[in-house]
C-alpha positions as CSV (number, residue, x, y, z in Angstrom):
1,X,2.2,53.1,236.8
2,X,3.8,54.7,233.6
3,X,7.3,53.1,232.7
4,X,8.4,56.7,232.2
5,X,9.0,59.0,235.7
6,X,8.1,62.0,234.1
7,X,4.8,60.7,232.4
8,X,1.5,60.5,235.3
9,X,-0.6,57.5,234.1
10,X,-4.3,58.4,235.0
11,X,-7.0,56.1,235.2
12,X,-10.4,57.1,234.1
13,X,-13.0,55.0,235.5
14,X,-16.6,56.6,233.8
15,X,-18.6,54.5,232.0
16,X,-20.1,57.3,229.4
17,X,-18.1,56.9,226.1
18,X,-18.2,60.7,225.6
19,X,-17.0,61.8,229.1
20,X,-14.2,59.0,228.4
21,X,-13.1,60.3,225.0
22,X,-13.4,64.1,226.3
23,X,-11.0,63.0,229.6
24,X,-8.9,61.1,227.2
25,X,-8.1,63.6,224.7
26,X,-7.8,66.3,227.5
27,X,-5.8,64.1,229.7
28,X,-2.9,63.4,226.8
29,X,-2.7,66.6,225.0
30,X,-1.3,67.5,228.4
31,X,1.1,65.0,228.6
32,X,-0.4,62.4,230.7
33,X,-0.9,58.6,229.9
34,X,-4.3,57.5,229.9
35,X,-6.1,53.9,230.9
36,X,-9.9,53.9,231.1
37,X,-12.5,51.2,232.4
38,X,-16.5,51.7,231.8
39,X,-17.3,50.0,235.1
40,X,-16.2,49.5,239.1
41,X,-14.8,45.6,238.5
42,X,-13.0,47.0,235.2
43,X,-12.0,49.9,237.1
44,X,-10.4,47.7,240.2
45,X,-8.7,45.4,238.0
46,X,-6.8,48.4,236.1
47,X,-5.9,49.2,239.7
48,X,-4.4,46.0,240.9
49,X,-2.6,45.0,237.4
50,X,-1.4,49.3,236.5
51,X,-0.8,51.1,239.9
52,X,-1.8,54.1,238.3
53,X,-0.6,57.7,239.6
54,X,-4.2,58.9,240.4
55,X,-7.7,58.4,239.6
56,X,-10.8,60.1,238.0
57,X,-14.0,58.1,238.8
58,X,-17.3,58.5,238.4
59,X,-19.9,58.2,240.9
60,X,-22.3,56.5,239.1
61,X,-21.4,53.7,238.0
62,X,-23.3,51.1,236.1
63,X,-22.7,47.6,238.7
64,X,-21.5,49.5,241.6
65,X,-21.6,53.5,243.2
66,X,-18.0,54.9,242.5
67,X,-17.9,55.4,246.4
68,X,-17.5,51.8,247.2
69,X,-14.5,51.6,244.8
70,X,-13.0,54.6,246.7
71,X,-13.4,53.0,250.4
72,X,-12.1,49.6,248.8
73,X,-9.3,51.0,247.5
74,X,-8.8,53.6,250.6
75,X,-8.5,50.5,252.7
76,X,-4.9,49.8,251.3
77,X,-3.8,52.7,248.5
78,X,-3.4,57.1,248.7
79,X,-3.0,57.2,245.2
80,X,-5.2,60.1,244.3
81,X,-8.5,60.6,243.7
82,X,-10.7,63.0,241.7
83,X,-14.3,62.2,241.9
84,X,-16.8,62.9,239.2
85,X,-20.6,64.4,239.9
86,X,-23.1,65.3,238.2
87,X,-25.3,68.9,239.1
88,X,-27.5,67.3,242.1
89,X,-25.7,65.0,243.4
90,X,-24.4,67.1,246.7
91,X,-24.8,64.0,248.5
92,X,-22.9,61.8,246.7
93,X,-20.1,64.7,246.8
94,X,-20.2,64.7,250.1
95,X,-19.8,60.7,250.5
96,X,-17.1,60.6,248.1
97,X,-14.7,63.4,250.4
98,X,-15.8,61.6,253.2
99,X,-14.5,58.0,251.9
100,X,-11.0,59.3,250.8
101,X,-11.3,61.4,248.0
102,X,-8.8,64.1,247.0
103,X,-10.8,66.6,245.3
104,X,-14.1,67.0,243.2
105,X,-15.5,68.1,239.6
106,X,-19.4,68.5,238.6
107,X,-20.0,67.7,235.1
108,X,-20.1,69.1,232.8
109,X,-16.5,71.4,233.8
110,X,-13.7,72.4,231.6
111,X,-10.7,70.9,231.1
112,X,-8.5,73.9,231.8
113,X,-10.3,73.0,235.4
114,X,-9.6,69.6,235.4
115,X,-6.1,69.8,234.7
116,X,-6.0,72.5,237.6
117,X,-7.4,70.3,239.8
118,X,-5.5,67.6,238.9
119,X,-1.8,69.0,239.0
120,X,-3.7,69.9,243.0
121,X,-4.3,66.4,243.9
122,X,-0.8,65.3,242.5
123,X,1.5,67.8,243.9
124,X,-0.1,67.2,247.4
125,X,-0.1,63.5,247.4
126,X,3.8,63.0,249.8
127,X,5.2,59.3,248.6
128,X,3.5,56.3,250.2
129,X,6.6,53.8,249.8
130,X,6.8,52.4,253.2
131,X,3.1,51.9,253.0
132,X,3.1,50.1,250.0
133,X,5.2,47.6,251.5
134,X,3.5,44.6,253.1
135,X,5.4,42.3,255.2
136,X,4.5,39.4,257.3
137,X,7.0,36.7,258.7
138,X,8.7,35.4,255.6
139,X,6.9,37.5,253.2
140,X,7.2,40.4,251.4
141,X,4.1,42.2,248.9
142,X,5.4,45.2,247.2
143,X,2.0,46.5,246.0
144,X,3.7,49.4,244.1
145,X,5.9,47.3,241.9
146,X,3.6,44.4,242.2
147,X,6.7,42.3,244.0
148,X,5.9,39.3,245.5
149,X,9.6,37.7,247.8
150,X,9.7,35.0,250.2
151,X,12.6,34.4,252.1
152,X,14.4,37.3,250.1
153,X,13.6,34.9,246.5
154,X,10.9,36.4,244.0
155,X,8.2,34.4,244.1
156,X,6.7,34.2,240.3
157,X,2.8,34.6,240.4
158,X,0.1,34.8,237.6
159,X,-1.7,37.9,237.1
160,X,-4.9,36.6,238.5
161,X,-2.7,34.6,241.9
162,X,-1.8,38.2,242.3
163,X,-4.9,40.1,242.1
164,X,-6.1,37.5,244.9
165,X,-3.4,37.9,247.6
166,X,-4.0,41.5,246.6
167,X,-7.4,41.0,247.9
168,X,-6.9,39.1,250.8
169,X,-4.1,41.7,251.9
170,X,-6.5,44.5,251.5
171,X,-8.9,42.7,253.9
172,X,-6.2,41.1,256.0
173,X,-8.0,39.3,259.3
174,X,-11.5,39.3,257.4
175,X,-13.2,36.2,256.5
176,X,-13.7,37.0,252.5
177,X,-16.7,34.5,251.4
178,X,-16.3,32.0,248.2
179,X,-19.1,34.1,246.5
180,X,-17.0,38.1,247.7
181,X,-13.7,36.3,246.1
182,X,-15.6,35.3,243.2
183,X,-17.7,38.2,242.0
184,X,-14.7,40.9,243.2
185,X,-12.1,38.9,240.6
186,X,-14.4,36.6,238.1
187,X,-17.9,38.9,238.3
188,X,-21.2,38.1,239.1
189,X,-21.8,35.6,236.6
190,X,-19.0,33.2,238.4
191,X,-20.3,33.2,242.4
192,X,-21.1,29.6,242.0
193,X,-17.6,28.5,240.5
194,X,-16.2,27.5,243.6
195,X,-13.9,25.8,241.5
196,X,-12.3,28.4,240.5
197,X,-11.7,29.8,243.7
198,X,-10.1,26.5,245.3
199,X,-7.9,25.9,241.8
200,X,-6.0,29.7,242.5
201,X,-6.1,29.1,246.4
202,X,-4.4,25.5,246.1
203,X,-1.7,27.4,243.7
204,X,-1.0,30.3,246.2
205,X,-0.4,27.9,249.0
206,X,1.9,26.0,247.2
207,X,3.9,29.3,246.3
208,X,3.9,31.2,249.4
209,X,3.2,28.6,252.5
210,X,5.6,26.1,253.9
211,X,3.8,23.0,255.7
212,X,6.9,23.5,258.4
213,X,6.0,26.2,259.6
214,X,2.4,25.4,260.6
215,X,-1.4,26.8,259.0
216,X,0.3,29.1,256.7
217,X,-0.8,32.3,256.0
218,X,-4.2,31.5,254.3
219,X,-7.0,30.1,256.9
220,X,-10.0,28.0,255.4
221,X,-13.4,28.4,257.0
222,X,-15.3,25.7,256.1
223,X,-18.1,25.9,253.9
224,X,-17.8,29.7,254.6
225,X,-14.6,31.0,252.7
226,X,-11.3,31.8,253.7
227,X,-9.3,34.3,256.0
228,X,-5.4,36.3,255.5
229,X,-4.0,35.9,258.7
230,X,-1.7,38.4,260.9
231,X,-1.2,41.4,260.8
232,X,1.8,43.1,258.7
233,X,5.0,44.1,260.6
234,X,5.7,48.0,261.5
């Protein structure tokens, strides 16, 4: 999210370079900030590490459709959402309202439209605060302000240690596979560096469990992967 209130950070997530510069230059002769990411896993980590104030994303995307992104991301986050089509794609439209998103543009469109559109999705979108609070026992996830407490103390985490109890948050209760974990944070090349996965997962237990109090809040299924347990308090 933009250090300054009265500046809207907007994440465009398209990989064309010419509907990125377009958006861009659009976007902050208007006043807004502007972040961009050419692909779904660039797009996602922009939205764990930025919080931005809304989204434009693209439906086609190059490693993964733009509507698996949205579901992802509606599993945890209203931040909003302005999908991008192409003439054709009616389906895909469709798909994309039906997983959470806010409003629609076919390319190509104008950017008086855009901005229209835009100023829509932001002035209906009511503050999420309480939501974006995640607590369970001794714990405390801020995932607006990227806050991490235990027992009222901050607790200090790497960029990447948070971007994986991100993860596991979002899919609280779900066993998340070595290879899922992997490609999500590290990509496809790195499903088979286990290593990697049991180095960051040795470092969160050490910063967030407490051997007194029992299993933790991280559950290892052998061979298989690992599990968030609970569920967060009202």
């Amino acid at each position: 999210m933009s250090s300054d209130a009265a500046t809207p950070e907007i994440l465009v997530i398209d990989d064309e370079v010419q509907i990125r510069r377009l958006l861009r230059m659009t976007l902050q002769e208007a006043g807004y900030a502007v972040r961009e990411a050419d692909t779904a896993r660039a797009g996602q980590n922009e939205i764990l590490r930025h919080g931005p104030d809304a989204i434009i994303l693209d439906l086609g995307l190059p490693d993964e459709p733009g509507v698996e992104v949205l579901k992802r991301l509606r599993e945890w986050s209203a931040v909003p959402v302005l999908i991008l089509s192409v003439f054709g794609q009616e389906g895909s439209k469709i798909a994309g309202l039906d997983a959470g998103a806010d409003d629609y543009l076919t390319k190509p469109f104008g950017g008086g439209e855009l901005l229209a559109r835009l100023r829509a999705v932001l002035r209906r979108t009511k503050p999420v605060v309480a939501t974006n609070v995640f607590r369970l026992g001794r714990l405390e996830v801020d995932l607006a302000l990227r806050r991490v407490r235990k027992d009222d103390r901050i607790v200090k985490l790497t960029s990447m240690e948070y971007a994986l109890l991100q993860l596991f948050i979002t899919h609280r209760g779900k066993v998340l596979t070595h290879r899922q974990v992997l490609r999500e944070l590290w990509g496809p090349k790195a499903e088979s560096q286990t290593h990697y996965l049991r180095t960051y997962m040795l470092r969160l237990r050490r910063k967030l469990e407490d051997e007194a109090d029992g299993p933790g809040y991280f559950q290892t299924e052998s061979g298989v992967g690992y599990r968030f347990l609970g569920e967060p308090e009202s």
